[in-house]
MIZAKE-764769 format. One record per residue (C-alpha): residue number from 1; residue in three letters; x, y, z. Coordinates in nm, 2 decimals, padded with zeros to 4 digits, m for minus. Example, Ala and Ser with C-alpha at 12.3 -4.5 7.8 and 13.67 -1.06 7.14 Angstrom:
! MIZAKE-764769
REC/seq/type/px/py/pz
REC/1/Ala/01.23/m00.45/00.78
REC/2/Ser/01.37/m00.11/00.71
***
This chain:
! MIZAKE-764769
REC/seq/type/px/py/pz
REC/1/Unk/m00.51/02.44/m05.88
REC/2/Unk/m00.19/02.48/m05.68
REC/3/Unk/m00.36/02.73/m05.39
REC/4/Unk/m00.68/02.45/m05.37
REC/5/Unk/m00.40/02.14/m05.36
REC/6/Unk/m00.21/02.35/m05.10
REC/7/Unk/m00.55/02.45/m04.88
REC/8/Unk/m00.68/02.08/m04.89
REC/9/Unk/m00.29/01.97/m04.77
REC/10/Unk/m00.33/02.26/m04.52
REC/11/Unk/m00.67/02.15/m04.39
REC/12/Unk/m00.58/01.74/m04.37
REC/13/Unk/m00.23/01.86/m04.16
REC/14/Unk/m00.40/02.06/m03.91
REC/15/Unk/m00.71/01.90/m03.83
REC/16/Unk/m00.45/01.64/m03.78
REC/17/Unk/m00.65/01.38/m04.04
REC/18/Unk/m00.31/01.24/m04.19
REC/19/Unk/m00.15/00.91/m04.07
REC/20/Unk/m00.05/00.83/m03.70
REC/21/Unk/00.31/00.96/m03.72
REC/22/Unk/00.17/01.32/m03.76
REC/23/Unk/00.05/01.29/m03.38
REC/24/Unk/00.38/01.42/m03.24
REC/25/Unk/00.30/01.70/m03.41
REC/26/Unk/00.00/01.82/m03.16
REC/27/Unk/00.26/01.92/m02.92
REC/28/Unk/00.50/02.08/m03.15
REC/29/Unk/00.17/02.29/m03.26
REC/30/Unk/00.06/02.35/m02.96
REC/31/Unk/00.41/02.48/m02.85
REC/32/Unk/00.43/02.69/m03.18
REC/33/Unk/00.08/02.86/m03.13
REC/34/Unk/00.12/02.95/m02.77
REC/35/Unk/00.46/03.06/m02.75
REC/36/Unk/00.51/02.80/m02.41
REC/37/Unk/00.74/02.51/m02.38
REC/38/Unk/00.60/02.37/m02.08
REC/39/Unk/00.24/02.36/m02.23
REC/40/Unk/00.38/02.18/m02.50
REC/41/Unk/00.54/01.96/m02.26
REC/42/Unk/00.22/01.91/m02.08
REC/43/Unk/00.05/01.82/m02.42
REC/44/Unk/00.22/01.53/m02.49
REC/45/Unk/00.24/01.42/m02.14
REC/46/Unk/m00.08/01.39/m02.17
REC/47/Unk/m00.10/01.23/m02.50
REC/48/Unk/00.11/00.99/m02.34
REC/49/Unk/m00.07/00.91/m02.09
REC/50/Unk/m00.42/00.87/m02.30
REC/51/Unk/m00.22/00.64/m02.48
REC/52/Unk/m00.10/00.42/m02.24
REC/53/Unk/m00.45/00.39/m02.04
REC/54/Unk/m00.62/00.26/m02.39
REC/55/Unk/m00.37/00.05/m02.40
REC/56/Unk/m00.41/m00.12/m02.05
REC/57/Unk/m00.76/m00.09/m02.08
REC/58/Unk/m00.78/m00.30/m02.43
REC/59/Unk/m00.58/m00.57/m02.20
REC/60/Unk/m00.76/m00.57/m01.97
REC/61/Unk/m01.10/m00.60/m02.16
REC/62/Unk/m00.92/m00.93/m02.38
REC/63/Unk/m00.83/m01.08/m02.04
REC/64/Unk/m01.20/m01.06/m01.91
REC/65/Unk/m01.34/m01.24/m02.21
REC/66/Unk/m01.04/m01.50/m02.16
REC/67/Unk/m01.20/m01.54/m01.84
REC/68/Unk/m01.55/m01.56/m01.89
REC/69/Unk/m01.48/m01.79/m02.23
REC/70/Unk/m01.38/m02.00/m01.93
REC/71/Unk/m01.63/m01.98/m01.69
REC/72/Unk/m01.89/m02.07/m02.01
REC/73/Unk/m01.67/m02.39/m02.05
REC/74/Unk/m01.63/m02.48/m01.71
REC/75/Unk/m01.78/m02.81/m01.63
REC/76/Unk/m01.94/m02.86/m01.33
REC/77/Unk/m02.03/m03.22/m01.31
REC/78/Unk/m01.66/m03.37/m01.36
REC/79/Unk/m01.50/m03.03/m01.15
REC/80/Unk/m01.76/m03.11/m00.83
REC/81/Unk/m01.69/m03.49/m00.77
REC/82/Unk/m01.31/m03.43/m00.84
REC/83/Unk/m01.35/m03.10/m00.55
REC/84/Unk/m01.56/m03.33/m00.36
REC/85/Unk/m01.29/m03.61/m00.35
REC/86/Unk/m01.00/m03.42/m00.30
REC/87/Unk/m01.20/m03.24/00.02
REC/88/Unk/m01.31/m03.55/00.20
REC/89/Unk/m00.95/m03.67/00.18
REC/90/Unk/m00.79/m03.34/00.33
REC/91/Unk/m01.04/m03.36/00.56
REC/92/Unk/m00.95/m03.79/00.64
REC/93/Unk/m00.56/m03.65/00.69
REC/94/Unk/m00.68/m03.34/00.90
REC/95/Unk/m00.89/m03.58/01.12
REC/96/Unk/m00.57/m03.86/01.12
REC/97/Unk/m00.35/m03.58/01.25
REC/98/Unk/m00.56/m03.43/01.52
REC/99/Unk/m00.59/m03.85/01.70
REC/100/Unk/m00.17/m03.79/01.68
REC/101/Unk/m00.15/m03.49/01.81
REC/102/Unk/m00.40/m03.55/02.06
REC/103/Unk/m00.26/m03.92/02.15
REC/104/Unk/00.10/m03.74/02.20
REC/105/Unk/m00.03/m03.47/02.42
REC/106/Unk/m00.20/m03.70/02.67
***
């Protein structure tokens, strides 16, 4: 019972099934099978990295839906008079300040 207890534990710890703290031991595995420090190294550089680019991708992924969550609520109707008011009156002062300019020039 103790050998088939000890083979299951065995096989869960190496095929790396346990909980997420066991990760760091990829590297230290890796280091211990191949005899080289720097391939270790390189291991969990790269675990590091993986890491970090799910993370930023998983960001990235919530901020699009922020986005088009509000694109689908954007209201056209109210936002188009409002863009069309504010427009005509930049372009009233734009006009208003060209007859200055031009009036002081002459």
């Amino acid at each position: 019972m103790f050998k088939n207890s000890l083979i299951f534990f065995l096989l869960l710890f190496l095929t790396n099934c346990t909980h997420p703290g066991s990760a760091l031991l990829g590297p230290a595995l890796t280091g211990v099978t191949t005899g080289s420090v720097s391939q270790a190294s390189v291991s969990y550089g790269t675990n590091q990295i993986v890491r970090k680019i799910k993370d930023a991708s998983i960001k990235t992924r919530n901020e699009v839906k922020k986005v088009a969550k509000k694109i689908e609520n954007f209201d056209l109707e109210s936002k188009t008079e409002d863009f069309y008011a504010s427009v005509k009156n930049l372009y009233l002062q734009d006009q208003e300040n060209r007859k200055k300019i031009f009036l002081f020039h002459r």
